[in-house]
C-alpha positions as CSV (number, residue, x, y, z in Angstrom):
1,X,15.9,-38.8,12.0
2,X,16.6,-34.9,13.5
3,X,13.7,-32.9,13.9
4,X,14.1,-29.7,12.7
5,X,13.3,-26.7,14.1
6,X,10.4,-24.3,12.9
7,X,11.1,-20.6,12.8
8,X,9.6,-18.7,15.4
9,X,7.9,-15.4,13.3
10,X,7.3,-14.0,16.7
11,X,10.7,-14.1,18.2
12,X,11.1,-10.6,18.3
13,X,8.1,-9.7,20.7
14,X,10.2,-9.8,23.9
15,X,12.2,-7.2,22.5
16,X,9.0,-5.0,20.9
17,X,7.7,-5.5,24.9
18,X,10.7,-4.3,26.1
19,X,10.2,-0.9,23.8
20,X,7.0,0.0,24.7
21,X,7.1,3.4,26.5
22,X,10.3,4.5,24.4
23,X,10.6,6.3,21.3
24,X,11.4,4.1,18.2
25,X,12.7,4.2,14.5
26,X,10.5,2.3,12.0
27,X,11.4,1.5,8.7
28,X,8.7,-0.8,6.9
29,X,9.0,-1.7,2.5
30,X,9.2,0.9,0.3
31,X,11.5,3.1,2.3
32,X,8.8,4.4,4.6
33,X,9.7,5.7,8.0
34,X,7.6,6.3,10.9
35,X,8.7,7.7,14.6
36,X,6.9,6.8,17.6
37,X,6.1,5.6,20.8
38,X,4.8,2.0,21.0
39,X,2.1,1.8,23.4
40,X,1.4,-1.9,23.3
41,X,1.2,-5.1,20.9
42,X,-0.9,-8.1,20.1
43,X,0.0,-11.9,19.1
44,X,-0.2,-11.0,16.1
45,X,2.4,-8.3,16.3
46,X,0.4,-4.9,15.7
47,X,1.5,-2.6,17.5
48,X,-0.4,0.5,18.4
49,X,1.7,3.7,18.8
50,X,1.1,7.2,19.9
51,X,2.6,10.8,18.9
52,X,4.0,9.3,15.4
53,X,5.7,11.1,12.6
54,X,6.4,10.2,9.2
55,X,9.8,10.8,7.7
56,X,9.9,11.3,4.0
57,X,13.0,10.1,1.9
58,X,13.5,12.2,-1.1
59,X,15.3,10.0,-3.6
């Protein structure tokens, strides 16, 4: 019998790491948009950011 393979949730982290120090584009449910510069991350994926912006959609 194949084992298969659980889905990592945290693949993305390398590439969160490799952000940090740049400016980034978020866009989380509801349409909500933030701007800003991640400054770090834990295991659990929060991120902390610095000189952020919100971006309103007007739909």
């Amino acid at each position: 019998m194949a084992a298969t393979a659980t889905p990592n949730p945290f693949q993305f982290l390398p590439l969160v790491d490799k952000c940090t120090g740049s400016r980034i584009h978020i866009v989380m449910k509801r349409d909500k948009e933030i701007v800003g510069t991640p400054l770090g991350f834990d295991d659990s994926a929060n991120m902390v950011l610095e000189d952020v912006k919100g971006i309103r959609n007007h739909t």
